[in-house]
C-alpha positions in Angstrom: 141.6 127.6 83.2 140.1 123.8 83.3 137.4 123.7 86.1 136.1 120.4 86.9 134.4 120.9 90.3 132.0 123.6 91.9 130.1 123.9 95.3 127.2 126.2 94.7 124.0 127.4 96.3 120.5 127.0 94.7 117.2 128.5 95.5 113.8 128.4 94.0 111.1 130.8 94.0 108.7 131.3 96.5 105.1 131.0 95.4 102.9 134.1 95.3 100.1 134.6 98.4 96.4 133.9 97.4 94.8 137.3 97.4 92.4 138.5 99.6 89.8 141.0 97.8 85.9 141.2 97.5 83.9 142.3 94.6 82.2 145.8 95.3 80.0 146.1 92.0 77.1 148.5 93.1 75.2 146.5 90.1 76.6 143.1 91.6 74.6 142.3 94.9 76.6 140.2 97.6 79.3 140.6 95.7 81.5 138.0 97.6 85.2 137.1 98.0 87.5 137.7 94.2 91.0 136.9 95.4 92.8 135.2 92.4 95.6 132.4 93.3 99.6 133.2 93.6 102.0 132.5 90.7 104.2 129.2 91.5 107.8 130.2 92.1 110.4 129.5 89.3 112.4 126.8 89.2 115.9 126.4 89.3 117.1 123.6 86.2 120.3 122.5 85.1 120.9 122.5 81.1 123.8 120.5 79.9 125.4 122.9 76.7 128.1 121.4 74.4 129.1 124.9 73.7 130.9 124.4 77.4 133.8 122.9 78.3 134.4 124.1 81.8 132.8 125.3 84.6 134.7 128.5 85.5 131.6 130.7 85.7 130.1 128.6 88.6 133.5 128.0 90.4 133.4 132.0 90.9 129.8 132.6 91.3 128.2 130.4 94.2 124.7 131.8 94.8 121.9 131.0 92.3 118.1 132.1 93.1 115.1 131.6 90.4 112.2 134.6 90.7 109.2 134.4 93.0 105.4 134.0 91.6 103.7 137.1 92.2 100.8 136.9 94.6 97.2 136.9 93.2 94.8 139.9 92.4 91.4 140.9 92.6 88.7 139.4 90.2 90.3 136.1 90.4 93.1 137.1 88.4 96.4 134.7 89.0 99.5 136.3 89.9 102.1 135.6 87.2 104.3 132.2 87.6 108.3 133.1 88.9 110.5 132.8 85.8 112.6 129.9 86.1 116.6 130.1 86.0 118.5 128.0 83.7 122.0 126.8 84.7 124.2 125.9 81.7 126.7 123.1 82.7 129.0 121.2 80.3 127.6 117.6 79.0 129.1 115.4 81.1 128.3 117.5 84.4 127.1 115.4 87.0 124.6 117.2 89.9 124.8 115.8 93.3 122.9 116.6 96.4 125.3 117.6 99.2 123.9 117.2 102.0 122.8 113.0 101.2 125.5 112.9 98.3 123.1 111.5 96.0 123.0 111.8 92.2 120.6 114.2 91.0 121.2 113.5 87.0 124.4 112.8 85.0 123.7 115.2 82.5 125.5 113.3 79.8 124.0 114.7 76.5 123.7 117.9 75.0 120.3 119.5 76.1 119.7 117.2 78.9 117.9 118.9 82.0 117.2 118.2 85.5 115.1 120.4 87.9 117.1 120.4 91.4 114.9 122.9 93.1 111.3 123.3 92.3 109.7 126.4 92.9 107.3 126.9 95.3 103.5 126.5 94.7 101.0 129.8 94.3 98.9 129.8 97.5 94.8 130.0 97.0 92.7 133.7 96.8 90.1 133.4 99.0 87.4 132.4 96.8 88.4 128.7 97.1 87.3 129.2 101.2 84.0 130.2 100.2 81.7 127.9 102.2 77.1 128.1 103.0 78.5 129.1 106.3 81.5 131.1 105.1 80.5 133.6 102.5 83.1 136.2 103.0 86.2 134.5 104.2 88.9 137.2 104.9 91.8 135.0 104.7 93.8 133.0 101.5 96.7 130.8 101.4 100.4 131.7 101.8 102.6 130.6 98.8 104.7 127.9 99.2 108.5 127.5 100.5 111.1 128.5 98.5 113.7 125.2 98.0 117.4 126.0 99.0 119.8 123.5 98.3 123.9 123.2 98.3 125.2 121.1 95.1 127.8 119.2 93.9 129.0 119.7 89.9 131.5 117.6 88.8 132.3 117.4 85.1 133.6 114.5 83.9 134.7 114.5 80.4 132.7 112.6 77.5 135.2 110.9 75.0 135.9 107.3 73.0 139.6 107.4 73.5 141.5 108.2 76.3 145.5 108.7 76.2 146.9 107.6 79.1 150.9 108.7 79.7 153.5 110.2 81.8 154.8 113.8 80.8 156.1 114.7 77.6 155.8 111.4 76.4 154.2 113.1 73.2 150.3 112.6 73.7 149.5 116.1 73.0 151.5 115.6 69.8 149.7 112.7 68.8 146.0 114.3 69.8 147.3 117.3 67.2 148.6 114.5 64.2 144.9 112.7 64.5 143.0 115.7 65.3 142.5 119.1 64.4 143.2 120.2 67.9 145.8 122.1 68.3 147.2 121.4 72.4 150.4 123.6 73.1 153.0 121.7 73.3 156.6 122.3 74.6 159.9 120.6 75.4 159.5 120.4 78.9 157.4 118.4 81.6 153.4 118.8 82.4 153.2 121.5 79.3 149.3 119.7 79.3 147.9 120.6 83.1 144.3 120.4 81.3 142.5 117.6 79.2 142.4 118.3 75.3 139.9 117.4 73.5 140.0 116.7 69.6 137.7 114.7 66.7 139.5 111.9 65.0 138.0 111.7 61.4 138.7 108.4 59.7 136.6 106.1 56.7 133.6 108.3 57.0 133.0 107.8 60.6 134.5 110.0 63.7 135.1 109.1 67.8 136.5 111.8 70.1 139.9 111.5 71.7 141.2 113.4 74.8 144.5 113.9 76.3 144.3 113.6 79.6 146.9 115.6 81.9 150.2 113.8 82.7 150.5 110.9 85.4 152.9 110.7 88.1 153.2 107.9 90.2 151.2 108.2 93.2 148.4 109.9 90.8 145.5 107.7 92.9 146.4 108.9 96.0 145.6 112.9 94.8 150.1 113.3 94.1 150.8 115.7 91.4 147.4 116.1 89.1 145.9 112.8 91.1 142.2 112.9 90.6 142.4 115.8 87.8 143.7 113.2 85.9 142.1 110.2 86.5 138.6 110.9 87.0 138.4 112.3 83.4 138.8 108.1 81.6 136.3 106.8 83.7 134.0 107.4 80.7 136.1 106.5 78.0 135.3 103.1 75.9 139.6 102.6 74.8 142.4 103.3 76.4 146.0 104.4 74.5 149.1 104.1 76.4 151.5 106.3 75.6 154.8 105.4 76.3 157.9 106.7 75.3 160.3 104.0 73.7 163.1 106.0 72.8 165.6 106.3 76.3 166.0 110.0 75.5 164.5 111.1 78.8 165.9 108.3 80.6 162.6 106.4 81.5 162.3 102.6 81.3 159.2 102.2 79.4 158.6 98.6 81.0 158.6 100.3 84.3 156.4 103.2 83.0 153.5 100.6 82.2 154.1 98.8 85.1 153.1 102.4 86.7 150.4 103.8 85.2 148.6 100.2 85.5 149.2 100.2 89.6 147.7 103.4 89.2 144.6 102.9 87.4 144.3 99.8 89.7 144.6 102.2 92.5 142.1 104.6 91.8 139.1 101.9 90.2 139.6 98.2 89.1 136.9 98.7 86.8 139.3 100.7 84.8 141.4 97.9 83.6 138.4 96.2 81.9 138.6 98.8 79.1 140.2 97.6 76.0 143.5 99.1 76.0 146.3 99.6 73.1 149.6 100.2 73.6 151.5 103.4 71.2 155.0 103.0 71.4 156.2 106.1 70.7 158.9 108.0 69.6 160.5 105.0 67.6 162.4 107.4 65.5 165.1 108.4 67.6 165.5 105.2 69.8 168.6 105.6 71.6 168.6 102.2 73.3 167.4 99.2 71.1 168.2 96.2 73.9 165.4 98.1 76.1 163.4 98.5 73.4 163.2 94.5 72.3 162.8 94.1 76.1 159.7 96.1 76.2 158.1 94.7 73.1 158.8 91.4 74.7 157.4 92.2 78.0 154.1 93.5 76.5 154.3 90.5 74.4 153.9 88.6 77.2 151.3 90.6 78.7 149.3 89.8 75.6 149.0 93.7 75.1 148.7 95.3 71.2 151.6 97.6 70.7 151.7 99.9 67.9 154.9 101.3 67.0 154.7 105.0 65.9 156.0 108.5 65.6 153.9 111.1 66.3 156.4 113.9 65.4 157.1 111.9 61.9 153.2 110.5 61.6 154.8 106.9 61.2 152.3 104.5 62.0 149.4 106.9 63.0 146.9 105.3 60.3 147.4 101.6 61.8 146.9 102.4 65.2 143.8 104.7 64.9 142.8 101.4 62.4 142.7 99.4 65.6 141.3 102.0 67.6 138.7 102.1 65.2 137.8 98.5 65.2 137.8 98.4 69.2 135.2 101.1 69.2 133.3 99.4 66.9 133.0 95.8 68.7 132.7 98.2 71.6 130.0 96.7 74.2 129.2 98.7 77.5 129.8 97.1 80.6 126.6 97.0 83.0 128.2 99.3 85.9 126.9 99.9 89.6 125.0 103.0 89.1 125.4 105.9 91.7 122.4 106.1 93.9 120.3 108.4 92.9 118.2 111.5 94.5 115.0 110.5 94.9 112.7 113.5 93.8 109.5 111.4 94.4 110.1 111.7 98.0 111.1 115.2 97.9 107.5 116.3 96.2 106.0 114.0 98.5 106.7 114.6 102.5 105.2 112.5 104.7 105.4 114.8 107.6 104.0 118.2 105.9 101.2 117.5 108.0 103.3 116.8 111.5 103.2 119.2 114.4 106.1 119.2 117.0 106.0 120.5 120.7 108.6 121.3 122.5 109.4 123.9 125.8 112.0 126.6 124.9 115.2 127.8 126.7 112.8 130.6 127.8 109.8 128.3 128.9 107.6 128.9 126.3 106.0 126.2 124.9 106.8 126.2 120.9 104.4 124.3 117.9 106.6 123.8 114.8 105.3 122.1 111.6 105.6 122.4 107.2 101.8 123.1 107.0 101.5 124.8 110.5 104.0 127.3 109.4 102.2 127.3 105.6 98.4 128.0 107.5 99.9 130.3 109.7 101.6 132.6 107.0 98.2 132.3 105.8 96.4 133.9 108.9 94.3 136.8 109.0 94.4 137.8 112.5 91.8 140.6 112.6 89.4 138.3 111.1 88.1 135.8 113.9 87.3 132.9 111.0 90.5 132.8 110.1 91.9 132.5 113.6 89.4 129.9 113.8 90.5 128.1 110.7 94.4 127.8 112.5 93.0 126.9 115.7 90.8 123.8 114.7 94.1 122.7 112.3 96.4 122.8 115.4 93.9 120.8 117.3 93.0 118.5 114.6 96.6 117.9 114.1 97.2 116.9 118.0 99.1 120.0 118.6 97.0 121.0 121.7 97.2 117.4 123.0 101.4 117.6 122.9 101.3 121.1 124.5 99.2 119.4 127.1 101.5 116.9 127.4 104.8 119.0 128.5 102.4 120.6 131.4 101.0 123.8 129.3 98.6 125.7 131.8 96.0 128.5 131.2 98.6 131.5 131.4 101.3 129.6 129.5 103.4 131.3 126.8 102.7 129.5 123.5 104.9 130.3 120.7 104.2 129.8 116.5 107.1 131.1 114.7 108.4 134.5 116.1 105.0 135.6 117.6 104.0 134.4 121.3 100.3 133.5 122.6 99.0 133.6 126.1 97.0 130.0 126.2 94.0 129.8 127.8 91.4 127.6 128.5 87.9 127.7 127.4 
């Protein structure tokens, strides 16, 4: 099966505590605080693989979490970094941020990476709280949030020539004729319900080609394989028409360009811009000959290239892949609006890590919140008085008192960090 789309979940690591330990040498006097630093968690990264062609694994398997650093260790030894967990994702996987629908990266070649969610930074042992006036702190520094994110991955396939086509007008027999891909193909409609992909090798140079899945009218308003189909040319460079000459299925193949272009129109202008050739095929059993001259006429006038051929006889394969050739060639990309993209700058960099929040609770309690708060306060030793000391003079540093003050807190008053609750009073 031909997966195009997956919703998953990501997480990073968390990073590893700081460790709190102290040296107890008898032959080292005042032997002082030797906590070592947390491992940083691992990271979750995205890998584009051109050993891929799908992305069935993902569509099945939504949860993704990279390994937490360890947390430090006595003797200032660091806790070991979180592995980091590699995603492979077709090339031409593109990884959007769901909750702001912004591009991450549009993995486009083969070994490209992004990192979506960074792991967590190690926290600090408790020598780096050493101080003249602090010589054995009993506290260290929590590691760092783990990152959880929902993504988009949508695959969009990476070929030079696109064939465009209602069903079983005999583009999977032409992809297998210029190719060595080998499509099954049947007498029937919609035998292709997946693209097919296949290397065209011609005077020492190669471009890839791709059958794309049948078109039905009403394709760009999601009818039949609607945006299966048409999302997959959007990076092609030429465009083949396929269109069946011959009157044996009873088509008009005026009226079947007339189609595919209102659909393409539908679903992106830009489309159109792409050099386009016309294959009229199945010339070797033409059953009607006066629709025939009307078609060639028609495209005639729409100043279109048409390329009579057979793709069940080969007749006329080596002039049109000639001209395919030479498009590619003379080939120059059009500068395109760019998706807006995720900015990771801001996400390393929050402007309110250091922001406390007041509020008063269903219950009446009066409830700090804040990034660091919540970071310090992990970090609290509350058996050791300097470390309660070290929260308190954050909070008040950081206004927090102040806002409690503000919604009418009162020596007695309920105050509430996290899950635990404080009686407030004043001294």
């Amino acid at each position: 099966m031909f997966v195009d789309r997956a919703e998953i979940t990501i997480k990073s690591g968390k990073g590893g505590n700081g460790a709190v330990t102290f040296r107890r040498d008898p032959y080292v006097p005042d032997g002082g605080p030797d906590g070592g630093d947390g491992g940083d968690g691992g990271s979750v990264i995205f890998i584009a693989d051109r050993s891929l062609r799908t992305l069935m694994d993902l569509k099945y398997k939504r949860k993704y979490q990279a390994e937490n650093g360890q947390n430090g260790m006595k003797r200032n030894r660091f806790g070991k970094k979180g592995q980091d967990l590699y995603i492979k994702v077709p090339v031409g996987t593109m990884i959007i941020d769901k909750e702001t629908g912004l591009l991450m990266k549009d993995l486009c070649n083969d070994g490209d990476t992004v990192v979506a969610a960074k792991g967590g930074k190690g926290g600090r042992g408790n020598v780096h709280y050493k101080s003249s006036i602090r010589q054995a702190p009993n506290f260290a520094e929590a590691g760092g949030f783990a990152r959880e994110r929902e993504v988009i991955l949508e695959l969009k396939l990476i070929a030079d020539v696109g064939l465009l086509g209602f069903p079983n007008v005999g583009k999977s027999t032409l992809l297998s004729v210029c190719t060595n891909s080998k499509p099954k193909i049947a007498g029937y409609h919609f035998t292709t319900i997946d693209p097919n992909l296949g290397v065209v090798y011609l005077h020492d140079t190669s471009f890839v080609m791709a059958d794309i899945a049948g078109i039905i009218e009403g394709a760009s308003k999601g009818a039949g394989l609607g945006y299966k189909f048409l999302k997959h040319i959007e990076r092609t460079k030429v465009l083949i028409h396929v269109i069946d000459v011959s009157g044996s299925e009873g088509r008009d193949p005026s009226d079947d360009y007339r189609k595919i272009i209102a659909e393409l129109k539908e679903y992106d202008p830009k489309l159109l811009r792409k050099p386009q050739i016309i294959a009229a095929n199945k010339t070797d059993i033409i059953t009607d000959q006066a629709m025939y001259d009307e078609f060639m006429d028609y495209m005639n006038q729409e100043g279109r290239k048409v390329y009579p051929i057979s793709a069940a006889t080969g007749k006329g394969i080596t002039e049109l892949l000639n001209e395919v050739l030479h498009e590619l060639q003379t080939y120059e990309e059009p500068m395109e609006e760019q998706m807006p993209m995720y900015d990771f700058a801001a996400d390393d960099y929050d402007a309110d890590y250091k922001k406390i929040s007041a509020y008063i609770d269903d219950d009446g309690a009066f409830v700090l919140e804040g990034k660091q708060l919540n970071k310090i306060f992990n970090s609290t030793n509350f058996t050791d008085a300097g470390s309660i000391r070290y929260l308190y003079n954050y909070i008040v540093k950081q206004g927090g008192i102040k806002l409690l003050q503000q919604l009418g807190l009162k020596e007695g008053d309920t105050v509430r960090i996290q899950n635990f609750e404080f009686e407030y009073t004043e001294d």
